[in-house]
TIBATOR-631542 format. One record per atom (N, C-alpha, C, O): x, y, z. Coordinates in steps of 0.2 Angstrom, whole numbers, plus 5000, padded with zeros to 4 digits. Atoms other than C-alpha are relative to their C-alpha. Layout:
! TIBATOR-631542
XYZ ...
! end
This chain:
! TIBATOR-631542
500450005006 494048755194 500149944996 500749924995 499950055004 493548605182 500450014995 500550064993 499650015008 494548565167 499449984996 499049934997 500450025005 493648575153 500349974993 500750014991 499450025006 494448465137 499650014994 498950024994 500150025008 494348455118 500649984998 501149985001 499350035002 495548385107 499750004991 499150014990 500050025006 495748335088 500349924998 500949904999 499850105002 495748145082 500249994992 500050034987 499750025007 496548085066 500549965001 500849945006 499350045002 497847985058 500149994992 499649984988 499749964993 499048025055 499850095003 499550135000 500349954996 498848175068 500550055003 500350105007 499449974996 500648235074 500250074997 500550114999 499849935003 500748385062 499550055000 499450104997 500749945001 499048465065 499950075003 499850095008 500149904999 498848645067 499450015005 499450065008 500749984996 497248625076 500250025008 499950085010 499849984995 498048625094 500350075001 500250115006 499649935002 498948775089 499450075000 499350125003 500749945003 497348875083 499650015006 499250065006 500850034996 496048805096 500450055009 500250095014 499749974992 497348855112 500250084997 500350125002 500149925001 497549045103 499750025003 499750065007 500849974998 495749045104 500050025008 499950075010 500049984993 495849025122 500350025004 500150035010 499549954995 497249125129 499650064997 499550105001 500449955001 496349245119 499450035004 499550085008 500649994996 494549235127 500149995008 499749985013 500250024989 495049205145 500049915001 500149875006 500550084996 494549015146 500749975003 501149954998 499350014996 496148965158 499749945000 500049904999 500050075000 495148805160 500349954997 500549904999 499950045008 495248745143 500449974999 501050005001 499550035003 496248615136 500049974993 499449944992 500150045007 496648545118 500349974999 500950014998 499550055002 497548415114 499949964994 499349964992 500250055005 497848295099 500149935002 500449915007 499950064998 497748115099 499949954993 499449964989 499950065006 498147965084 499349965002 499349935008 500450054999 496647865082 499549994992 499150044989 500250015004 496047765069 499249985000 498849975004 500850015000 494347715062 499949935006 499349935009 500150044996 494447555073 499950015009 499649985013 499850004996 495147625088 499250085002 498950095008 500849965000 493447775086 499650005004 499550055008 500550034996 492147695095 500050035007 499750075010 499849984994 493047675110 500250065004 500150075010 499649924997 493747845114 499350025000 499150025006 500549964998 492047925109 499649975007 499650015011 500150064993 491347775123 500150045006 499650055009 499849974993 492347855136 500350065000 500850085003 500149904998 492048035134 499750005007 499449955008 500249994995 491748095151 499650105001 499850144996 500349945001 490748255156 500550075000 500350125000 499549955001 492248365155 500250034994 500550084993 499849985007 492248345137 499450054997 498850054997 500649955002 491548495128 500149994990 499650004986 499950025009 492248445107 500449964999 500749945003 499450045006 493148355093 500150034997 499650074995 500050025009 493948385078 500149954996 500549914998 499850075006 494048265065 500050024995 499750064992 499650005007 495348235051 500049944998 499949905002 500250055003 495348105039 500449955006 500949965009 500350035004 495047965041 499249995005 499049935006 500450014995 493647995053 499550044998 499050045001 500749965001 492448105045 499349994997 498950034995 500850025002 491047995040 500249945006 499649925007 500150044996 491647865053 499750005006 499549955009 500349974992 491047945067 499350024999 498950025004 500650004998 489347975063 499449985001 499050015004 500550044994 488447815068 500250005007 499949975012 499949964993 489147885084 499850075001 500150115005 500049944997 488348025085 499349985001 499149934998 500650005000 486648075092 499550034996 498950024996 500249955007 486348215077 500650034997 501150045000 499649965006 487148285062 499550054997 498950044996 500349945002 486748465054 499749974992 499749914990 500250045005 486148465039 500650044995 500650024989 499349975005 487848565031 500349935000 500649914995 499650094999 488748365039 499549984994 499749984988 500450055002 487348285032 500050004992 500049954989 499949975008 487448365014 500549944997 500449914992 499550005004 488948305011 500449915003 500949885001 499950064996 488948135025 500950025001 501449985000 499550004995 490548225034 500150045005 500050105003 499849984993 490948275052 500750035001 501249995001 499450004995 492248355058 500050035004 500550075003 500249944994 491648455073 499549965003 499049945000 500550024993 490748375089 500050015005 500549995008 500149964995 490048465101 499549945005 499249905002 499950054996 489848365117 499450045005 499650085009 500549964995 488048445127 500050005005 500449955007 500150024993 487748465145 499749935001 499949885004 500550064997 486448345145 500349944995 500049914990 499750065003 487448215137 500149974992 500349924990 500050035008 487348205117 500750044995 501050094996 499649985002 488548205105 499650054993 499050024992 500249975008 488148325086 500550024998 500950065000 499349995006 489248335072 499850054996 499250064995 500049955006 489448485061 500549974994 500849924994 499749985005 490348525046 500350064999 500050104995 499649925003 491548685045 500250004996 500050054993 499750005005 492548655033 499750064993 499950104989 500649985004 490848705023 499950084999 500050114993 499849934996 490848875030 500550035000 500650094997 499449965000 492548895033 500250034991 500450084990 499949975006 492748895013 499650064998 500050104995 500349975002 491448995009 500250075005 500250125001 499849964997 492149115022 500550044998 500450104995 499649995004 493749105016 500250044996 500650084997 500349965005 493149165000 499950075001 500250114997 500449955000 492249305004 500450045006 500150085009 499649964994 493749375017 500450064995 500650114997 499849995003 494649385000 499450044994 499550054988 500649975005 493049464991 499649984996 499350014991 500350035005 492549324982 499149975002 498949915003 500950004999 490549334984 499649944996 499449894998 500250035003 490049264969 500449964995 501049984995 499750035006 490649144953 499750004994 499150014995 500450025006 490149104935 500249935001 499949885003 500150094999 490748934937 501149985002 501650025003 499550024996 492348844944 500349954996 500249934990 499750065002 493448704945 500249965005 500649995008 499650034993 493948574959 500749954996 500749914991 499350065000 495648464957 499849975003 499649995008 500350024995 495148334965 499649945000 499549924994 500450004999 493848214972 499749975006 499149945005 500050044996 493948144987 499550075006 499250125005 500549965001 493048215002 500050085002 499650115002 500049915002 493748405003 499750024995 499250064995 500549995005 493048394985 499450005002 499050055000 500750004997 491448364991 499750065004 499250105003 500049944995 491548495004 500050054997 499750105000 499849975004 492148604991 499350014996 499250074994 500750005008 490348554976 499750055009 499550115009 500849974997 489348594995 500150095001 499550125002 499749935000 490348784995 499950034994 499650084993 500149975007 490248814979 499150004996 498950044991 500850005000 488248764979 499750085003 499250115001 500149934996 488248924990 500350084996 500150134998 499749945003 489349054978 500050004991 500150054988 500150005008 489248974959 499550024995 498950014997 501049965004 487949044948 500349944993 499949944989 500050065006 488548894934 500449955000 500549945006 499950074999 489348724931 500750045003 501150095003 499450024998 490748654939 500349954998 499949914996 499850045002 492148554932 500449975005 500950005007 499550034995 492948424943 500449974995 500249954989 499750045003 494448344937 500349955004 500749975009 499950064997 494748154942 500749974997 501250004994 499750065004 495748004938 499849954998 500249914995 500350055002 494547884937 499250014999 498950055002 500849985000 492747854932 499749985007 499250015008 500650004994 492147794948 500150075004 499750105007 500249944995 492647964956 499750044995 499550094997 500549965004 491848044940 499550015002 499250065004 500750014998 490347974944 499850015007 499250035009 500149984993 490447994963 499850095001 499450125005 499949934998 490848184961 499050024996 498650064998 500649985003 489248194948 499549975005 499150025006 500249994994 488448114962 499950065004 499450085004 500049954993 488948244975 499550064997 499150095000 500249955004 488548374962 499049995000 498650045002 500950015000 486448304960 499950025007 499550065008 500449994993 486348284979 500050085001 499550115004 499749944997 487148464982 499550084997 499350134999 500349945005 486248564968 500350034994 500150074990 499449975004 487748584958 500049974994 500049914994 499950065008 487948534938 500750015000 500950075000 499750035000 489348454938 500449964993 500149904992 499650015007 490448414921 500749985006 500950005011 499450054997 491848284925 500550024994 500350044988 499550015006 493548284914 500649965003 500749945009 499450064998 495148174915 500550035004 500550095002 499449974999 496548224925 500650024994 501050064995 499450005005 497748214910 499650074998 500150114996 500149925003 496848384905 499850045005 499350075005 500249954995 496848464922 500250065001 500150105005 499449925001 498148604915 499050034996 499050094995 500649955003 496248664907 499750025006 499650085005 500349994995 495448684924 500450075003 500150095008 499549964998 496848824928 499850074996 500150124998 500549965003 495648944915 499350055004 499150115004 500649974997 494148954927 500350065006 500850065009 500349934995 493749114937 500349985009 500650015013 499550044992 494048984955 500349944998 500149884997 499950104999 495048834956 500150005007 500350045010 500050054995 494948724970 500549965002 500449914998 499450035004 496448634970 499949955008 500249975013 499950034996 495848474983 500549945004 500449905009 499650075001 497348354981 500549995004 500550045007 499450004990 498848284997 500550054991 500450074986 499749965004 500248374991 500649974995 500849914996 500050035004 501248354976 499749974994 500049954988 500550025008 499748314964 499950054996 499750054990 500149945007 499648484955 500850044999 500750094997 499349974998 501648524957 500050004991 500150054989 499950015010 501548474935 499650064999 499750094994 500549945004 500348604933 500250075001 499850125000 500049954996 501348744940 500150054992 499950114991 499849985006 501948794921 499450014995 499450024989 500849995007 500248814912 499650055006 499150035006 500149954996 499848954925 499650054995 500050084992 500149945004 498649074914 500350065000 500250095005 499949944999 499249224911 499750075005 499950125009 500749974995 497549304918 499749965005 499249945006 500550064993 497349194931 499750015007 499850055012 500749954992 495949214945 500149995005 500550045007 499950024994 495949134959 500049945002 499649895000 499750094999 496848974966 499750005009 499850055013 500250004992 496048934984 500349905000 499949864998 499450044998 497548774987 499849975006 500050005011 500150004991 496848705003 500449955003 500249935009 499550024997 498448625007 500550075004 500450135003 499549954996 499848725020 500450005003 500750055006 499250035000 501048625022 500349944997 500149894997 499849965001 502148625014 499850074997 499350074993 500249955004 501848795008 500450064999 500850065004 500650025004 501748894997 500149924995 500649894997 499950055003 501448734984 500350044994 500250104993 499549985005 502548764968 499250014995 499350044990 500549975007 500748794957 499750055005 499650105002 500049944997 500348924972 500350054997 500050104995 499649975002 501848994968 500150034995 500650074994 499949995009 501749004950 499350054999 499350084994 500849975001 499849074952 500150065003 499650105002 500049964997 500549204964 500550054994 500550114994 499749975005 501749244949 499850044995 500050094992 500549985005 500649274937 499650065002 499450094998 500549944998 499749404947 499249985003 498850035005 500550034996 498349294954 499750005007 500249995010 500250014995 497549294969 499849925001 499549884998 499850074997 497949144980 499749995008 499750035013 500450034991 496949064996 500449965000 500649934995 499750064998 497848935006 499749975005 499349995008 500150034996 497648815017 499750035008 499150035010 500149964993 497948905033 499250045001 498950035006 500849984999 496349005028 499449995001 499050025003 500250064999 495548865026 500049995008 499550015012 499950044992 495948795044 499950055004 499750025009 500249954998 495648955051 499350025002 499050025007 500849995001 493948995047 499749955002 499249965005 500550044998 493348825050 500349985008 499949945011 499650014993 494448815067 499450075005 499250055011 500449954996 493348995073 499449965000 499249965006 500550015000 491848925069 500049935005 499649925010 500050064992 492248755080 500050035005 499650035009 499849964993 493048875094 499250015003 499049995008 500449964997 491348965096 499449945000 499149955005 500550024997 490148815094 500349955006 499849915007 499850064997 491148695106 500050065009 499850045015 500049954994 491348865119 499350035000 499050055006 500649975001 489748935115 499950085003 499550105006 499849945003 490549105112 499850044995 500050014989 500349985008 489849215098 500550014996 500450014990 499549985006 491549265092 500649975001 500549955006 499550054999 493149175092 500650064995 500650094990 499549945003 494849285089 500349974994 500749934995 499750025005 495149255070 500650025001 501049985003 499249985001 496749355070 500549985004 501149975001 499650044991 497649285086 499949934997 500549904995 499750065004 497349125077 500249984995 500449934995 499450005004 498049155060 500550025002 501050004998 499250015000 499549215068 500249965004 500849965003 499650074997 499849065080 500149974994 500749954994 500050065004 499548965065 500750034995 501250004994 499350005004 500849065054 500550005002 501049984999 499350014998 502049065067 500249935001 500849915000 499950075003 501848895068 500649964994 501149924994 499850035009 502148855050 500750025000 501149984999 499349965000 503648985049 500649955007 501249955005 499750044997 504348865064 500349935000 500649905003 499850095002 504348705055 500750024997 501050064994 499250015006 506148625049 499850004993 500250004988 
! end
């Protein structure tokens, strides 16, 4: 029986959950062929690897810093990547082409809606780099009114009111130094590496809504944990990576269903086995 591969590229890429989730999938479904691996590689070193894909390869994932680097490699992009000019899913055809998706996109709106959040009146992202983005294109799909991101500088103000026109999304910018006000809204977003909202964990509203955290490790984060205090409902990382991890599984296998449950609990057991 051939081997068939996939793997996940990034950098760095040693702590990634994706192999963990992606080989659930396939002890799950049967595919004993299947293999996934990770591999370090940066935007220079790119090229080359995609180069000397061979027909055995069936996908990617892609983590920063490769998720607009790879698309002059590619032969098509969806129009959910294209939205938002990021890849991180490439499916590898019989007949030779490579195409990029976007789960991420999906995976949050999924997410949401696993936790029963259907619709919004308006939101907030922390944030604004490109999960932020990926986050205006998810929220174009569930917000019925504006969005406030909260930055630290004007170019990413304007980049995010950018994303926001291409997207559909009205878009209101505010400073970071008043991002304890973003922790009001109905959803926050909270896009940032970790450690950038650990200040915020003490201005927790009382009646606070829903924090969707898309970090998950460490976790939880100390403003998770103060949101989970309060009586909030908390989305993490994990559910994140989950949902957008199914939705890879099934376009890369070309399976309709991909075992969500089998791979959140590889992924928690994971996490629980970190030092």
């Amino acid at each position: 029986m051939s081997r068939i591969r996939a793997a996940v590229l990034g950098s760095p890429i040693e702590h990634s959950l994706s192999p963990v989730l992606h080989r659930a999938a396939y002890r799950e479904l049967g595919l004993d062929a299947w293999s996934y691996d990770r591999f370090e590689i940066d935007e220079a070193a790119l090229p080359g690897f995609v180069a000397a894909l061979g027909p055995e390869w069936a996908g990617l994932s892609l983590t920063m810093p490769l998720k607009r680097a790879v698309i002059p490699l590619l032969d098509g992009v969806s129009d959910t990547a294209a939205a938002v000019e990021a890849v991180n899913t490439v499916v590898l055809t019989e007949d030779g082409r490579r195409l990029g998706d976007n789960t991420d996109i999906p995976g949050i709106v999924a997410a949401l809606r696993e936790r029963g959040i259907e619709k919004v009146p308006s939101a907030s992202v922390l944030g604004a780099g490109a999960t932020a983005s990926s986050a205006l294109a998810a929220l174009s799909r569930i917000c019925s009114g504006e969005v406030t991101a909260y930055v630290r500088s004007q170019a990413r103000a304007d980049e995010m009111r950018r994303w926001g026109e291409r997207l559909g999304v009205p878009v209101r910018t505010a400073d970071w130094s008043d991002a304890a006000e973003a922790l009001a809204a109905p959803l926050v977003i909270a896009t940032t590496p970790a450690g950038t909202t650990d200040a915020l964990a003490p201005s927790v509203p009382a009646a606070a809504g829903t924090l969707f955290d898309v970090l998950y490790d460490p976790w939880p984060t100390p403003l998770a944990a103060a949101w989970s205090r309060q009586g909030g409902q908390v989305i993490g990382g994990l559910d994140l990576l989950v949902h957008q991890a199914v939705l890879q599984v099934e376009q890369m296998t070309g399976l309709p269903r991909a075992p969500l449950a089998a791979m959140r609990a590889a992924g928690e057991a994971a996490l629980r086995a970190r030092p």
